[in-house]
PLY file of the C-alpha trace (Angstrom):
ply
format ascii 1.0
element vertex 188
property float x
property float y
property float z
element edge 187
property int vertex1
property int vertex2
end_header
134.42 129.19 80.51
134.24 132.99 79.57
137.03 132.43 77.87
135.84 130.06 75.23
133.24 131.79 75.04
135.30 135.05 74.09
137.95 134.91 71.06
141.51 136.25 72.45
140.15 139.60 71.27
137.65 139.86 74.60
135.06 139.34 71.67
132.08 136.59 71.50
133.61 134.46 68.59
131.13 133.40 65.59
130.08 130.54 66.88
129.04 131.45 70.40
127.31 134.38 68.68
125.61 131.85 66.62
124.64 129.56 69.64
123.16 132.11 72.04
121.14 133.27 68.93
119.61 129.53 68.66
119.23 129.51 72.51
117.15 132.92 72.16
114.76 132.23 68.70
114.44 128.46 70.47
113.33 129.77 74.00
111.58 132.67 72.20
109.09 130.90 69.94
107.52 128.59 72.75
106.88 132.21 74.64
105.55 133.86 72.11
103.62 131.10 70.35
102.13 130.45 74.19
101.34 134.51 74.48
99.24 134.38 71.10
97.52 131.27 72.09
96.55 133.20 75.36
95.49 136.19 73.28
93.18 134.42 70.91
95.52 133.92 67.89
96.44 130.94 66.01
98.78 130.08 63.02
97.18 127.93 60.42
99.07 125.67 58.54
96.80 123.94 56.48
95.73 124.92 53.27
92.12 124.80 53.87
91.84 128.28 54.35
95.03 130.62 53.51
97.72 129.58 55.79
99.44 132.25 57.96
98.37 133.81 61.58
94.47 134.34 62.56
92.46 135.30 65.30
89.64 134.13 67.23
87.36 137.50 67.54
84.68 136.77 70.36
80.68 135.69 68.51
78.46 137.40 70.95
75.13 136.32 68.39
74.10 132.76 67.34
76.36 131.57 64.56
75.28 132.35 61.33
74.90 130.58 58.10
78.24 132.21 56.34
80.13 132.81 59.77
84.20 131.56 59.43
84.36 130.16 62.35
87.20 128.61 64.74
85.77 125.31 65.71
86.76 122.50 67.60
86.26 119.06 65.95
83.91 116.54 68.40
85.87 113.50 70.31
84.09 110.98 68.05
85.65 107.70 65.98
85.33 109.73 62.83
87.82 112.55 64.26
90.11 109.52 65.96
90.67 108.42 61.98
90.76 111.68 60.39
93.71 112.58 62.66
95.52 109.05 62.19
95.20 109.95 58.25
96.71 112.83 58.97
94.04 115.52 58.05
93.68 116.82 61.95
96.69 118.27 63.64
96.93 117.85 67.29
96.15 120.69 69.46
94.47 121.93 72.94
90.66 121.39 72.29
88.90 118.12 73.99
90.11 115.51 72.55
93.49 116.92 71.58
92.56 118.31 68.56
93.76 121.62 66.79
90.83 124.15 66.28
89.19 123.59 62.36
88.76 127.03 60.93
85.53 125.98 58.81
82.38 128.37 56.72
78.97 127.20 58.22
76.89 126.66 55.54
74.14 125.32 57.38
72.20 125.93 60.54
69.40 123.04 62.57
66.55 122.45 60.99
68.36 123.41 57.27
68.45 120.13 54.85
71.15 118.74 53.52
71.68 116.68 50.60
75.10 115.23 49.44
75.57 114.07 45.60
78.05 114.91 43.24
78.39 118.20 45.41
76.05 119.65 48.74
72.99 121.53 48.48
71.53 123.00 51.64
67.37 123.59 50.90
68.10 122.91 47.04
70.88 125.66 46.99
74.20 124.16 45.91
77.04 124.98 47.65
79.62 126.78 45.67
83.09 124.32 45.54
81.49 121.35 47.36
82.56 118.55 45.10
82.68 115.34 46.73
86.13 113.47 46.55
86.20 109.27 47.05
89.71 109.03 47.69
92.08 111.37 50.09
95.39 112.30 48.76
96.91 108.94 50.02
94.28 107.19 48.03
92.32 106.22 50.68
88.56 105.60 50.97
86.70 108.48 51.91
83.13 108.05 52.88
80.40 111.01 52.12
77.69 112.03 55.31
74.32 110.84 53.89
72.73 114.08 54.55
69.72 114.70 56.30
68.14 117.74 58.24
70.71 119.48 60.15
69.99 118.40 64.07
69.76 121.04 67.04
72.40 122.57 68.76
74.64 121.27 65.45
76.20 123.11 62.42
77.08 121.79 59.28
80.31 123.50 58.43
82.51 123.80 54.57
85.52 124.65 52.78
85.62 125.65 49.70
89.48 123.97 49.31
89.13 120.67 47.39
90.85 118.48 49.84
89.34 119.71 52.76
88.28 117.45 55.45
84.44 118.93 56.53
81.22 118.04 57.34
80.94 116.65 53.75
82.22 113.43 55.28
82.32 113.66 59.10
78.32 115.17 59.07
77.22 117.92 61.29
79.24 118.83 64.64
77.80 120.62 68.19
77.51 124.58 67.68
79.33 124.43 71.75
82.58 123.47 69.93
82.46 127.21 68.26
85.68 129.06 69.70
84.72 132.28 67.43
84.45 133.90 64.33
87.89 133.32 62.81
90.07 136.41 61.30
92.56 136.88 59.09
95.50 138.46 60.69
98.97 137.84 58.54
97.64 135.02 55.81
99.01 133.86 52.61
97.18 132.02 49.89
99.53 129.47 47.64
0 1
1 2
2 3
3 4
4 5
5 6
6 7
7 8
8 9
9 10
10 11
11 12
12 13
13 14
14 15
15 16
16 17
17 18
18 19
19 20
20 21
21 22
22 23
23 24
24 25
25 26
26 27
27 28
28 29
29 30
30 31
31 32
32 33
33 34
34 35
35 36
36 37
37 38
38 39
39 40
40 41
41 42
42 43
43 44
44 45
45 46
46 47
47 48
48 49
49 50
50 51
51 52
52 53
53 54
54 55
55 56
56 57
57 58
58 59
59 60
60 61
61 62
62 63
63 64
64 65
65 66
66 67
67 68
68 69
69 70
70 71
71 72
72 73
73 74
74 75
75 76
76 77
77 78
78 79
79 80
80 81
81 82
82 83
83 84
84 85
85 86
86 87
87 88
88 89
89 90
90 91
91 92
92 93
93 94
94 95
95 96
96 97
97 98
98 99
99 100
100 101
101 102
102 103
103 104
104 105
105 106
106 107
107 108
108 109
109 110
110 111
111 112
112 113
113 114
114 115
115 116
116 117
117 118
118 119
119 120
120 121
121 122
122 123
123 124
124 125
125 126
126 127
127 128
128 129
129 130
130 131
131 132
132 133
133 134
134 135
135 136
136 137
137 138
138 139
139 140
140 141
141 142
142 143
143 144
144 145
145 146
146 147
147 148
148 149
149 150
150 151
151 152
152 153
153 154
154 155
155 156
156 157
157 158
158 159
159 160
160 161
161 162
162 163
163 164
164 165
165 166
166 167
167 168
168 169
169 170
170 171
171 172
172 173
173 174
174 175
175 176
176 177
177 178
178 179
179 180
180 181
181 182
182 183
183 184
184 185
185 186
186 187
């Protein structure tokens, strides 16, 4: 065994080299994706915000109207399709959702109409265009708007094809993880 795993020289030839180094990166990346995770940081890999590594800094106010926030989606039918579509990744919130990294742009008791675009209290929201289809073509179906409930938030993205409250409505300020920071990002 040591010796096929040494050429005739005594040294490691090419190919073991090569194998221990997959053995390493692949026992390596579970470790240290599992240490980030632990430490409050996340890789994003959708391109509703810029894609790259982020972390969840600690919100020790009420959220805020403008507050990036790490967010997990609720367990409700709308989430269940959204993720068989594709748009939700799976992950370790309730559920087994990933974490949405989403703007709030509105806060209970706020109103919220949805048009050709969303205003919140007759102030349009700055890339909020409505889309009818997804990317697959499929039907997408626009939140009818309404006052923004208690103890709910009614969160945006400014990214065309994002997947927000502009069609799954407000979610449950208790799913808040944090604000959410850029660490390492990159924006295609």
């Amino acid at each position: 065994m040591i010796l096929a795993l040494f050429g005739h020289s005594g040294r490691p030839s090419r190919a073991s080299v090569r194998s221990r180094s997959f053995l390493v990166v692949t026992l390596a990346i579970p470790i240290i994706v599992g240490l980030g995770g632990l430490l409050g940081y996340r890789v994003n890999l959708t391109p509703s915000e810029p894609l790259g590594v982020w972390r969840i800094r600690p919100l020790d106010r009420p959220a805020a109207r403008g507050d990036l926030v790490f967010i997990c989606p609720p367990q409700a039918r709308s989430m269940e399709i959204a993720r068989q579509r594709g748009y939700l990744r799976a992950g370790l919130c309730p559920g087994g959702y990933a974490p949405l990294i989403k703007t709030i742009v509105a806060l209970p008791g706020q109103y919220v109409q949805i048009g050709h675009n969303v205003t919140v209290d007759g102030i349009p929201v700055l890339s909020s265009t409505l889309s009818s289809k997804d990317g697959g073509g499929r039907r997408l179906t626009a939140f009818s708007g309404g006052s923004v409930p208690s103890g709910t938030v009614f969160l945006h993205s400014g990214f065309r094809g994002s997947f927000d409250s502009r069609y799954f409505g407000p979610v449950p300020a208790s799913g808040i993880l944090g604000l959410a920071e850029e660490v390492i990002t990159y924006a295609p």
